[in-house]
C-alpha positions in Angstrom: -36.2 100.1 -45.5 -36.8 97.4 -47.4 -34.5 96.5 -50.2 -36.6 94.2 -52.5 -39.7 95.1 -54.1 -43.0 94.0 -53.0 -44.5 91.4 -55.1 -47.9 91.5 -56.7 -49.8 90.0 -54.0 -48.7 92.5 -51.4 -49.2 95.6 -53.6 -52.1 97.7 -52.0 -55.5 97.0 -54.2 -56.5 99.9 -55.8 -59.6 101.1 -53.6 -57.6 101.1 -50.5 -54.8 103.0 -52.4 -56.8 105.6 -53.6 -58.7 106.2 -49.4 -54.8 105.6 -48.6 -53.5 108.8 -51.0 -56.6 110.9 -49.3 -55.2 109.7 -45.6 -51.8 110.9 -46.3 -52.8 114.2 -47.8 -54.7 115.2 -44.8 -51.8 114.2 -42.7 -48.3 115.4 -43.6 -46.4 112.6 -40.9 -48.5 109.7 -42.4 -47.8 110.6 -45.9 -43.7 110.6 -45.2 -43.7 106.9 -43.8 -43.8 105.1 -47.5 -40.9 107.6 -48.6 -38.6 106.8 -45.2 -39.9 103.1 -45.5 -40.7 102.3 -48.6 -43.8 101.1 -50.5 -46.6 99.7 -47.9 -47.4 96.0 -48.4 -50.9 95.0 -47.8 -51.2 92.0 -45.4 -53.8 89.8 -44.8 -55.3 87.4 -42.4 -57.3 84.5 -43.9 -60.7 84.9 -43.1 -63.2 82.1 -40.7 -62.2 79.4 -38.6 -58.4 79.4 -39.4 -58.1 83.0 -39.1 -59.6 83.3 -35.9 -57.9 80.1 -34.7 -54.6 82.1 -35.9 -55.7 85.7 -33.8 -56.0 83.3 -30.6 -52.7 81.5 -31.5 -50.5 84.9 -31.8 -52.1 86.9 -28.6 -48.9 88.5 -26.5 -46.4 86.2 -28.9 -44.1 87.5 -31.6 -45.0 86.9 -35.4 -41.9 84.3 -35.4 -43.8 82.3 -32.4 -47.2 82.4 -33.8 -45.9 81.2 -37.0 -44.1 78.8 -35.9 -47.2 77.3 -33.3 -49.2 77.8 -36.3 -46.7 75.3 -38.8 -46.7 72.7 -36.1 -50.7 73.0 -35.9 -51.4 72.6 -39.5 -49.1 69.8 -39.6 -51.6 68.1 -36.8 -54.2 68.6 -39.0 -53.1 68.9 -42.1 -54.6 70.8 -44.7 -55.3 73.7 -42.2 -57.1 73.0 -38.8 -60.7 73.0 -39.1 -63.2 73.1 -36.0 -63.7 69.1 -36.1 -60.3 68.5 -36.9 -59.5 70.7 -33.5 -61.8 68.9 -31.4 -60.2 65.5 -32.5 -56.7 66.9 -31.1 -55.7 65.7 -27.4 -54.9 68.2 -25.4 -51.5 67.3 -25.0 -50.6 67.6 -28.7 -52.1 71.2 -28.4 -49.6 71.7 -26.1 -47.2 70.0 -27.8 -47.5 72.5 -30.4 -47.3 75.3 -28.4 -50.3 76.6 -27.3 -50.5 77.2 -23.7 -53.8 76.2 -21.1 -55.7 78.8 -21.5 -55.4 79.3 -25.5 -56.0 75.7 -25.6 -59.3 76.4 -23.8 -60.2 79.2 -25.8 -59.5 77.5 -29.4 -61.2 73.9 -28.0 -64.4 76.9 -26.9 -64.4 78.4 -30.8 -64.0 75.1 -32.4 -67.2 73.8 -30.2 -69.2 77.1 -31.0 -68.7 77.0 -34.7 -68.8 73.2 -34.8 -72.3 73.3 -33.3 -73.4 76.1 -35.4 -73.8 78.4 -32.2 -71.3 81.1 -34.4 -71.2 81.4 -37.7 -67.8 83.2 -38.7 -68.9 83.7 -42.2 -72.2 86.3 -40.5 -69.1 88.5 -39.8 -68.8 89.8 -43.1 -72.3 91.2 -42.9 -72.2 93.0 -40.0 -71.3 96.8 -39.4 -67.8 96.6 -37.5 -69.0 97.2 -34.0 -71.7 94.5 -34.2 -68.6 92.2 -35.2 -66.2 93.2 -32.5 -69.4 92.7 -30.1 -70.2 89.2 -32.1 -66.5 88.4 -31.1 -65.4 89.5 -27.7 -68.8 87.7 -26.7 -66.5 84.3 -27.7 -63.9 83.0 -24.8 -60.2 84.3 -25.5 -61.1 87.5 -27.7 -60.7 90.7 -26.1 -61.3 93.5 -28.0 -57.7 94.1 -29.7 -58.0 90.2 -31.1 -61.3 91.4 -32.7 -60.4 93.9 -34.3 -56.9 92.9 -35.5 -59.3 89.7 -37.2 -61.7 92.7 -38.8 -58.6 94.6 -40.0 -56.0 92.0 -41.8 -58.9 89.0 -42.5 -62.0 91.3 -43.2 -59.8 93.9 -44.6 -62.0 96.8 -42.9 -60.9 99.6 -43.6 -61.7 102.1 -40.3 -60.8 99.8 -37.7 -58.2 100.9 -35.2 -56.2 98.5 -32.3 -56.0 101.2 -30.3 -54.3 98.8 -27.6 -51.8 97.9 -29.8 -48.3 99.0 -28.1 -46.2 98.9 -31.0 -49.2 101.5 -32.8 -48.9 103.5 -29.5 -45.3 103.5 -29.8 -45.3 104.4 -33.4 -47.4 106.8 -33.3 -45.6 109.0 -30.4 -42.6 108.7 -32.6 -43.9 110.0 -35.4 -45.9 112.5 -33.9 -42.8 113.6 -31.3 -45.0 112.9 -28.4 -43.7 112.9 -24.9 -44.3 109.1 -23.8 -46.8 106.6 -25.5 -50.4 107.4 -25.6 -52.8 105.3 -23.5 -55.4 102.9 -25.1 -57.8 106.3 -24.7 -55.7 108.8 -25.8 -54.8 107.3 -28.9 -58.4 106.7 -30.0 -58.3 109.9 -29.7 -55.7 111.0 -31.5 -56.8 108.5 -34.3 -60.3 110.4 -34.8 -59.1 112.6 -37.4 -58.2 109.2 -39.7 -61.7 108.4 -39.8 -62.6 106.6 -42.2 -59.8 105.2 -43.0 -58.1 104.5 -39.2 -57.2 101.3 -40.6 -55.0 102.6 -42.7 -53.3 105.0 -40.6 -52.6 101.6 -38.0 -51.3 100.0 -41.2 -48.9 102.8 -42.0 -47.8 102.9 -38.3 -46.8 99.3 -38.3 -45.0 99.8 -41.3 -43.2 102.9 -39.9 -42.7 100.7 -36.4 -40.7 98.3 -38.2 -38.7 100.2 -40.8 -38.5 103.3 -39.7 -37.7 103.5 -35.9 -36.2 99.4 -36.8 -38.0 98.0 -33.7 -38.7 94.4 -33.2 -42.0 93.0 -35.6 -44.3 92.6 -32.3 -46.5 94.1 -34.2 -50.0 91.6 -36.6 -48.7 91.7 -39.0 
């Protein structure tokens, strides 16, 4: 459990608070993960180029990698890598910071697409979240976990649910005493009841993944 407390700018905003009270009284074993692990801090993701250039960066990493990728990109380009500032980058400095081939191909593919105006991040924000995970996967590089992990942390929506996650699937056959750890399937599944607030729930399951059950932070956030 954590032993500090969480500072303002992690404390859950009051909206999401108020949908996260309702989630937990529906659900007994959601509602017992802030008292085994203490307050939930709400993470985010920034939002548009750099936040999707950060979703490619951590795909299959831990948080410790992608950060540390991340440091050494926005050093590169200092203030924060933008999609001309990307293009100007060699490909061997990209690797030289960490990125492998193929997420080298895929962040040189966004930066082209938003530099030429074929995608506009920003349209994200106005579309209903299956338009935006469709707007996304339809980019090289994001499958359908890196959209929605960018819809949940950057656009802060609130019923989106990684149900390929394996630290959610993990968590949530721990806390539900399940035999083995649901499929991608199954735990859509076993999410439906959290509608509309399945965000939350995947929230509260990472939270419970790393201080309850003490498992390494593989998990977004």
């Amino acid at each position: 459990m954590p032993d500090a407390p969480i500072p303002p700018e992690l404390s859950v905003p009051p909206a999401e608070r108020k949908a996260l009270d309702a989630l937990c009284a529906r659900d007994p074993d959601l509602a017992a993960i802030e008292a085994a692990a203490g307050p939930l801090p709400w993470r985010r993701r920034p939002k548009g180029f750099a936040g999707l250039l950060a979703a490619i960066v951590g795909q299959q990493i831990s948080n410790a990698a992608a950060a540390a990728i991340w440091s050494r990109l926005v050093a590169l380009a200092p203030p924060a890598p933008d999609a001309e500032r990307l293009l100007r980058l060699s490909e061997d400095a990209l690797r030289a910071a960490g990125l492998s081939r193929p997420k080298i191909g895929y962040a040189r593919a966004l930066a082209a697409a938003v530099a030429s105006g074929r995608f506009d991040p920003d349209s994200l924000e106005r579309m209903a979240d299956e338009e935006a995970i469709a707007a996304l996967t339809a980019l090289p590089g994001f499958g359908r976990w890196t959209a929605e992990i960018y819809l949940l942390f950057a656009l802060e929506r609130r019923d989106v649910f990684p149900a390929a996650d394996l630290a959610l699937a993990a968590a949530t056959a721990a806390l539900k005493g399940l035999p083995a750890r649901p499929s991608e399937r199954a735990l859509r599944a076993l999410a439906e009841p959290w509608a509309p607030a399945r965000g939350l729930a995947a929230r509260l399951l990472w939270h419970h993944w790393r201080f309850v059950t003490a498992r390494p932070a593989f998990d977004p956030q």
